[in-house]
C-alpha positions as CSV (number, residue, x, y, z in Angstrom):
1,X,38.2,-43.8,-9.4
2,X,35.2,-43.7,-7.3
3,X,31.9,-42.7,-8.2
4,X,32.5,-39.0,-6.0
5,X,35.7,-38.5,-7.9
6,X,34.1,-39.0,-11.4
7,X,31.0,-36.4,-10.6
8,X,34.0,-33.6,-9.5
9,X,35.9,-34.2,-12.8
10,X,32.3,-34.1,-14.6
11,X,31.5,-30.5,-12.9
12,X,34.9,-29.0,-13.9
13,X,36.0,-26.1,-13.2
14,X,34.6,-22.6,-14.2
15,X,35.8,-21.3,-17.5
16,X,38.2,-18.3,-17.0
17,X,36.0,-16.1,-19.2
18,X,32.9,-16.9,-17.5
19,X,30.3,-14.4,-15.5
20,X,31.5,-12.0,-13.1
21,X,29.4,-11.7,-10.1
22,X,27.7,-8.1,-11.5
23,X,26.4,-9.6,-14.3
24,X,25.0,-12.7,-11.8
25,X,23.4,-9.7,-10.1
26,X,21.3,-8.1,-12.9
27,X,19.0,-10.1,-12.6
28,X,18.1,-9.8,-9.0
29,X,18.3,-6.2,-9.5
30,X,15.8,-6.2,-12.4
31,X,13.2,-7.8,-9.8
32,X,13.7,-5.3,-7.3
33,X,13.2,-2.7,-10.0
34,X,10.2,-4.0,-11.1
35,X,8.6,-4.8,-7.6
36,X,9.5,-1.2,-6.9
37,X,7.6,0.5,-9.8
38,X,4.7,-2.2,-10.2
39,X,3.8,-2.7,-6.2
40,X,5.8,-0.2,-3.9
41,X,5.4,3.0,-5.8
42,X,1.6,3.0,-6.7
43,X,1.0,1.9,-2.7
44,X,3.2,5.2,-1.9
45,X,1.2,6.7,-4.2
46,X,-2.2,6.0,-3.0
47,X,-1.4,6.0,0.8
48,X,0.0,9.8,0.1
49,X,-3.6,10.5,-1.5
50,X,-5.6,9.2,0.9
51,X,-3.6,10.8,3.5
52,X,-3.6,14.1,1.8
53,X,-8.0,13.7,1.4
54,X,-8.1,12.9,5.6
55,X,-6.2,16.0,6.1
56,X,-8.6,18.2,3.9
57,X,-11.3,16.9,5.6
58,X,-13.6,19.6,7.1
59,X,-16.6,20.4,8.9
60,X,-20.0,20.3,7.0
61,X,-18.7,17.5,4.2
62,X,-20.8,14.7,3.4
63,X,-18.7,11.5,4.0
64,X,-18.9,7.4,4.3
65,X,-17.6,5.3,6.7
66,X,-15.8,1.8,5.6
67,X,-18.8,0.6,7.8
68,X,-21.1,2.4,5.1
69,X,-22.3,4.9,7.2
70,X,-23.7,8.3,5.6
71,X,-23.2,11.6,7.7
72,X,-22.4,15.1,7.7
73,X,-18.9,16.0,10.2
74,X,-19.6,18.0,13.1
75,X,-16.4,18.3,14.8
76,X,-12.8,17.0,13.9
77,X,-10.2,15.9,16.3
78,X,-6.7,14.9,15.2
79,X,-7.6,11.4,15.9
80,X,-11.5,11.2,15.7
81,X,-14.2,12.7,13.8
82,X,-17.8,13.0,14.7
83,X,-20.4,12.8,12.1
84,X,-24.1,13.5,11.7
85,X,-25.6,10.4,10.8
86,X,-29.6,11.4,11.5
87,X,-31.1,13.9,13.5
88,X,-29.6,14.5,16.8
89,X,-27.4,11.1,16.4
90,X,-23.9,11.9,16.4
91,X,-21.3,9.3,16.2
92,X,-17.3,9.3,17.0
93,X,-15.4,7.5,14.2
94,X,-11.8,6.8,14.2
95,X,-10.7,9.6,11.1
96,X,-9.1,6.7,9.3
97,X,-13.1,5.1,9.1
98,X,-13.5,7.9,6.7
99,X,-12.9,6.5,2.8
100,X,-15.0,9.1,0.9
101,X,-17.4,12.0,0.1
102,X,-21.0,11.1,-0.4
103,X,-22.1,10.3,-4.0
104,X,-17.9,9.8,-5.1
105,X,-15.5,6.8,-5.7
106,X,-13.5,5.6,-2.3
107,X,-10.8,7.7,-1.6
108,X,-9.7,4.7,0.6
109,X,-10.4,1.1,0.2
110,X,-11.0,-1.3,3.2
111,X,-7.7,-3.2,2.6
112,X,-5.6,-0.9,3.3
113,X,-4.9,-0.2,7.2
C-alpha cells in the first residue's frame, strides 16, 4: 500500500446518517440573518430618515452644511439649495451638503454618501 492509498482508507467514507446539506446550510443562513438585522436594516433605516428630513426641507430653516456652514435657505431646487450664510452672501449647496437644523444632532453624518 502506498502512502496515498493509506490517507483515502484513513478519510473513509461518510457515515450514512450523517448531515444533510440543509443542516450544512444553517449556519450560513444564520450569518446572513444577522448581517441583515445588525448592518443592512439600521443603514435602511437611517438612509430613509435622512431622506425623508431632505425632503421636508423648506425655506426659512436654519441648517448646517457637512462643510459646517450656518445659513438660513432661500430657495430650494430639486438638486440644490441656496442658503443665507451672512448678509447678502448666498451660497448654492448640493441638497445632500445639508446634515441638520441649527442648534440639533446630525440628521446625516459625513460617512454616508
Amino acid at each position: 500500500m502506498t502512502w496515498h492509498n493509506t490517507v483515502l482508507l484513513a478519510m473513509g467514507a461518510p457515515a450514512p446518517g450523517g448531515a444533510s446539506g440543509l443542516v450544512q446550510l444553517i449556519p450560513f443562513v444564520l450569518v446572513l440573518g444577522i448581517f441583515y438585522f445588525v448592518i443592512l436594516l439600521p443603514m435602511k433605516r437611517r438612509r430613509q430618515k435622512v431622506q425623508a428630513f431632505l425632503a421636508a426641507l423648506k425655506v426659512g430653516d436654519r441648517v448646517v452644511t457637512s462643510g459646517g456652514l450656518f445659513g438660513t435657505i432661500t430657495r430650494l431646487g430639486d438638486q440644490s439649495v441656496q442658503i443665507q450664510v451672512a448678509d447678502k452672501v448666498r451660497v448654492e449647496i448640493s441638497r445632500n451638503a445639508v446634515v441638520g437644523y441649527q442648534g440639533q444632532e446630525p440628521v446625516a453624518t459625513e460617512s454616508q454618501s
